[in-house]
N, C-alpha and C positions, 0 to 999 in steps of 0.2 A: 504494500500500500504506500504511496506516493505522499510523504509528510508536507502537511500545511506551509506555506512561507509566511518566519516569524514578522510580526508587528510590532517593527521597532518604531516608539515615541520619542521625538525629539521637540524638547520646547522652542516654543515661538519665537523667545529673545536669541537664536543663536541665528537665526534667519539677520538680524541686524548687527554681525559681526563685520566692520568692514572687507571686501572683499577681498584686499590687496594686501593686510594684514595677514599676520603670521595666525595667529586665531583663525580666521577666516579661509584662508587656504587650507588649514589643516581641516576643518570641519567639512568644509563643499568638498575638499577631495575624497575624507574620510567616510560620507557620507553616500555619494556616486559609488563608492566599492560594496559600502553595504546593500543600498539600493538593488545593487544586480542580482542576490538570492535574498532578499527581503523585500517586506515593505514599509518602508519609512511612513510615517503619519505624523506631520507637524501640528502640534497642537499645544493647550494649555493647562500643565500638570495643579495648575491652582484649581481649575474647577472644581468642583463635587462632581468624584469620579459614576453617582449616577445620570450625572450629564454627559456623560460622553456617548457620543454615537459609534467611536469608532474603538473596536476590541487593542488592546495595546498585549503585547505579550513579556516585554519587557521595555524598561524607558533607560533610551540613554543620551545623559546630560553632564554639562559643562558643570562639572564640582564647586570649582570655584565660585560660580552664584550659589553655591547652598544646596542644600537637601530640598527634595520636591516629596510633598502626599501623594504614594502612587500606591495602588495594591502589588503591582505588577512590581516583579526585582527589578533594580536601578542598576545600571552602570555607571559610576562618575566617572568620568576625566579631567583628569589634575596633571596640570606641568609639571608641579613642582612643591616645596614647604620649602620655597629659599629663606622666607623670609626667621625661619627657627634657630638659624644658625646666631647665637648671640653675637657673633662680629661683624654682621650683615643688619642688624636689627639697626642699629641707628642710622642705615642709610636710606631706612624708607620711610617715608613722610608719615607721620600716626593714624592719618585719615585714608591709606592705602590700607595699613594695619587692620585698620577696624572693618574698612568692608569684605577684605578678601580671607584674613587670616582664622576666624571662628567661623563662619560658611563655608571656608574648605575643609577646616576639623568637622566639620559636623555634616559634610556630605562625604567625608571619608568612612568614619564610623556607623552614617545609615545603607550605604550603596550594598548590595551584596557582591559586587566586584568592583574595585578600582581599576583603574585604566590608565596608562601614564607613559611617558614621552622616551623613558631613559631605566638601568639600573641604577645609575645614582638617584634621581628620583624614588627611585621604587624603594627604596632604600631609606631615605630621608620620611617616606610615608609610610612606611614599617615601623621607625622608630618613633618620627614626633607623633603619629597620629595613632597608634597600636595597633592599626592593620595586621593578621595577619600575612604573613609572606603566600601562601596559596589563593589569597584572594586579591594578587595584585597579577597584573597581567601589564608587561614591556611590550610597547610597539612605538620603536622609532620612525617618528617624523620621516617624509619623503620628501624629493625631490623633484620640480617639473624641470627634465633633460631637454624636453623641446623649449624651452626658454634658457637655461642655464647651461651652457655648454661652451666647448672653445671655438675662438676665433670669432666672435662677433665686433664686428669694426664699431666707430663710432667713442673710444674711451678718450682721445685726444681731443674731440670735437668737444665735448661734453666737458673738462678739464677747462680748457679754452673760455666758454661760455660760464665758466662760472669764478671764471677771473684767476686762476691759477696759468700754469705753465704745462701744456697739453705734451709735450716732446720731454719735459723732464722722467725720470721710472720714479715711482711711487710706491708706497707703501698705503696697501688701503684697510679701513676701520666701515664694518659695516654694522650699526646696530643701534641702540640709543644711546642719550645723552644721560644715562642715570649713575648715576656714582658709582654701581658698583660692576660696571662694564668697564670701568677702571683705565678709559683713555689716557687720564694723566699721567700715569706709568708709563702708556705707549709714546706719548710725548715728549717726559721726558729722556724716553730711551731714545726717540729719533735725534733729541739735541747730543745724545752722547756721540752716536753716529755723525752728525754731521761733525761734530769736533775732531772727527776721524779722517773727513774729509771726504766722505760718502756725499753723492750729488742727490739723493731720493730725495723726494718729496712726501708728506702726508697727507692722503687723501680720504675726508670720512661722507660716507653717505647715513648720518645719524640725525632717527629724528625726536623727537620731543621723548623726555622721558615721561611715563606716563602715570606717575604719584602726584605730580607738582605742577601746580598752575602755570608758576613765574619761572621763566625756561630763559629769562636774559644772562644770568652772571653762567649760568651752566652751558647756553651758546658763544658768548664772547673768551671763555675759556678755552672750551675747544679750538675756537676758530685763530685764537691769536699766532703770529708767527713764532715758529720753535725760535728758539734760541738760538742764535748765530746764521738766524735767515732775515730778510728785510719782508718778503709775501705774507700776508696771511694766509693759514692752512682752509681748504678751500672746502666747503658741506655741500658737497649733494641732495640732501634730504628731498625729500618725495618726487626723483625720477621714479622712472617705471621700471618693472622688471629686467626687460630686455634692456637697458642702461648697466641696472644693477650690473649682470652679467656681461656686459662690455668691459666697463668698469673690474671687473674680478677677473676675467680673462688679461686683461692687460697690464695686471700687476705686478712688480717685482716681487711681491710679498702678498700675503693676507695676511693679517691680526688682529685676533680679539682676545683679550688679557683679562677676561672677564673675571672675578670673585666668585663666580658663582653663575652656571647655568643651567638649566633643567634637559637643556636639549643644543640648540646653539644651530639654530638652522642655518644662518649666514653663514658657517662653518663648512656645512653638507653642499653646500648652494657652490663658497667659490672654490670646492675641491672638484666640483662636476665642472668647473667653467676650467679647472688645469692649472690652478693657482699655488704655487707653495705657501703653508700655512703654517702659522705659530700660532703657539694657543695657550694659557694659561694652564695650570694642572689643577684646577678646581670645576667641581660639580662632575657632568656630562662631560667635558671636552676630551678629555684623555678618549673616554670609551666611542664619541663621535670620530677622532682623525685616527684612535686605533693602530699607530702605527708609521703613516702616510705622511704625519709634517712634526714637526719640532713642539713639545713641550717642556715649558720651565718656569718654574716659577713667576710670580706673580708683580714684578718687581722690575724694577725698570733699568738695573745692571743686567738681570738674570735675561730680559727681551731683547735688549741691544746685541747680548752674547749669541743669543738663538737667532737674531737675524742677521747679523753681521755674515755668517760664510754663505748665506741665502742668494745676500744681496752682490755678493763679490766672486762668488765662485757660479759660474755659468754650471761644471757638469751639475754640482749642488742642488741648484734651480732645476736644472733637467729630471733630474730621479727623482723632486719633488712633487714635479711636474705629473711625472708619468704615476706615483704611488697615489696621488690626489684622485688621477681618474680613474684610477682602479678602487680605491676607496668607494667613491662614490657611486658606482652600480649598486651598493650596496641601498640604497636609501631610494625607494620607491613608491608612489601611493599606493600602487595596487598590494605590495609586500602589507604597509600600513592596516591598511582596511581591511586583508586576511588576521590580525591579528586583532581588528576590533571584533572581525566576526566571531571569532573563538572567543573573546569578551564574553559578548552578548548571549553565544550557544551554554557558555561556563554558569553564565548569570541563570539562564532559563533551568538548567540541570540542576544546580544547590537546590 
């Protein structure tokens, strides 16, 4: 006999994830996978579930807004609990605090499966939140290769146009501006470098960190000229994808120095584009490049070190080059959304 296709619920507010966001990508693609032996049913888990016309089999939602009243088992998905780490706590604004950090404890401990981005993650919600370990389920974030890939022209033009030096090699930063994506390290590792007499330039495409209203002293930061340059360092923030991936194709470097990431998709993104990557040794990162680019510490001696034979040494760059696109096969939506489906079948069976 030919088993029903499950009725997965998905709330209403994740339909208003911007599309171009990292949220957003993850869920429309996440979502398209399950779609194809499912059926999804967007609806609203507040109702009074004898209002619903439509049978739900199991619901699954974004942790991070909270536990939903469902009869039916939930599945959360949760990035992350960066915020537990007491060395990371005062870099997030109290009113980030207050709406994310008890709504995601408390959609961890009603869900019957968690769902989450990384093992460090899985890990982090094992411990702060008492998750058992059997009821957490790792499926790494994917990658769209028909957007992020090498050789896409266009990073000069775009360099040019936003007042920089389009022919200078560059070191590029993709991600926000929030404190503990820890740019200043990468900054002041580039001024160590140019003290070395390295020609690279800094290029971030970072946009608003997304705690804090007033985004002035955290933009004019970034943007000021390193030390021992006269340019100011040049922001891309909200080109389009296919920029992005210009941009990351044509770098002498990727880094993100982050403190702390749940997953670190601009990581996955410029190893598809053939970029050599430095990465911090905290959260996700290690377990995202796996291998394929440099990690070290968090510090802005320990980045200069890690990019210094990157940026100097051609075969260097080359083996970086080539372990980046091998890496990144690895990271696909369709891999993704086979592991939400096992979620969801996980969820249905308890």
């Amino acid at each position: 006999m030919r088993r029903a296709r499950l009725r997965v619920g998905v709330p209403e507010v994740i339909r208003r994830y911007p599309p171009q966001s990292s949220a957003g990508r993850i869920w429309r693609n996440g979502l398209a996978v399950v779609g194809r032996s499912a059926t999804v049913v967007v609806d609203d888990p507040g109702r009074r579930l004898g209002r619903l016309r439509r049978r739900v089999d199991v619901w699954l939602t974004d942790g991070h807004q909270g536990p939903i009243d469902a009869a039916a088992p939930v599945v959360a998905h949760l990035h992350e609990a960066a915020w537990s780490a007491p060395e990371l706590r005062p870099l997030f604004e109290p009113g980030f605090l207050e709406q994310y950090e008890a709504p995601s404890a408390a959609a961890a401990a009603a869900a019957s499966v968690v769902l989450t981005v990384s093992h460090a993650s899985a890990g982090q919600i094992v411990r702060e939140y008492g998750v058992p370990e059997d009821r957490v389920v790792v499926a790494h974030n994917g990658v769209d290769h028909a957007v992020y890939r090498p050789g896409r022209p266009g990073a000069e033009a775009l360099i040019d146009a936003a007042g920089g030096d389009g022919r200078a090699p560059y070191v590029l930063f993709v991600s926000t501006l929030h404190p503990r994506k820890n740019l200043a390290a990468l900054r002041d590792a580039m001024a160590e470098l140019v003290r070395r007499g390295l020609p690279h330039r800094l290029v971030l495409v970072a946009g608003p960190a997304p705690d804090r209203a007033e985004q002035a002293d955290l933009e004019a930061a970034a943007t000021a000229p390193i030390p021992g340059t006269d340019e100011p360092v040049v922001n891309l923030a909200g080109v389009d994808d296919a920029s992005v991936a210009a941009l990351m194709g044509g770098a002498a470097a990727f880094c993100l120095p982050s403190l702390m990431e749940g997953f670190g998709m601009a990581v996955a993104e410029a190893m598809a584009c053939g970029a050599p990557v430095v990465v911090a040794d905290a959260g996700a990162l290690p377990e995202v490049v796996d291998g394929a680019g440099v990690v070290c510490e968090p510090t802005a001696a320990a980045l200069a070190a890690a990019l210094h034979p990157v940026l100097t040494d051609p075969e260097v760059a080359a083996r970086m080059r080539a372990r980046s696109l091998i890496r990144a096969q690895d990271f696909s939506w369709s891999a993704m959304g086979a592991r939400w489906c096992e979620a969801l079948e996980l969820a249905v069976a308890r």
